[in-house]
N, C-alpha and C positions, 0 to 999 in steps of 0.2 A: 188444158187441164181436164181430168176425168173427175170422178166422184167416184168413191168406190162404194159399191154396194154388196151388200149380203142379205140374203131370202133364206131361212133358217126354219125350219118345221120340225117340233117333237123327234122323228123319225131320221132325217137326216140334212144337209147343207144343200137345199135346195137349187141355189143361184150364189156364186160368188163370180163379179164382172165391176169392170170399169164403164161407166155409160155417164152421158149426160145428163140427164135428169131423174128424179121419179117422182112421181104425184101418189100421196101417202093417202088413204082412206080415214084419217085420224076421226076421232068420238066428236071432235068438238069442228070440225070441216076438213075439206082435203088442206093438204099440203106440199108443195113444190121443193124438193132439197137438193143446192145445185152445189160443186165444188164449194167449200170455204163457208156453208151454212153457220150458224150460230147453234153453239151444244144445247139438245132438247129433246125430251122422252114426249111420249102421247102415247094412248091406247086406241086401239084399232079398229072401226065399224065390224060388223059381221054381216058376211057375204057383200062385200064390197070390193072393186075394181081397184088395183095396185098398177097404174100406168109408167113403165119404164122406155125411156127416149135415148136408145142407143147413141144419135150423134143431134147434135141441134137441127129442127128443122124436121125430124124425123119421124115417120108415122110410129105411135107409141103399142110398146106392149103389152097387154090387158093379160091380166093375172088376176083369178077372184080366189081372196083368201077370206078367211073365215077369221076374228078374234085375235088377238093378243097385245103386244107394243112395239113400235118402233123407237130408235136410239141412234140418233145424230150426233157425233163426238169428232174430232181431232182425225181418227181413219176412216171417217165414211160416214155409212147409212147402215143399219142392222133392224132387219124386218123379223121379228117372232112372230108366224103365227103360228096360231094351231094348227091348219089345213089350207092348202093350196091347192086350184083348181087351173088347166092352162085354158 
């Protein structure tokens, strides 16, 4: 089973991809969302690391975004930020 995620900036659809994990930069500590999470909003550190883990086991992706909220539901993960840096 994947997790779907989506990386979403003002500007345009950053990242839409099936991967195993991501570690969330969230205001109140990071957060790990794996297939089948439990639905839940959080707002987003600024200039903080966005770690996405293509397959288990996998060395992860560092993405520093800047602000906004993430949103865990029923189709995935959906990352607003303001600004993404690779």
């Amino acid at each position: 089973m994947a997790l779907h995620f989506e990386l979403v900036t003002p500007e345009k659809l950053y990242r839409s991809d099936d991967v195993y994990m991501v570690v969330v930069p969230g205001t109140e500590g990071d957060f790990g969302v794996l297939e089948g999470h439990s639905p839940m909003m959080s707002t987003l550190r600024n200039d903080a690391a966005l770690e996405i883990y293509k397959t288990q086991g996998a060395t992860p992706e560092r993405l520093m975004i800047a602000g906004g909220f993430a949103e865990v539901n029923a189709s995935g993960l959906t990352v607003l930020a303001e600004r993404v840096e690779a």
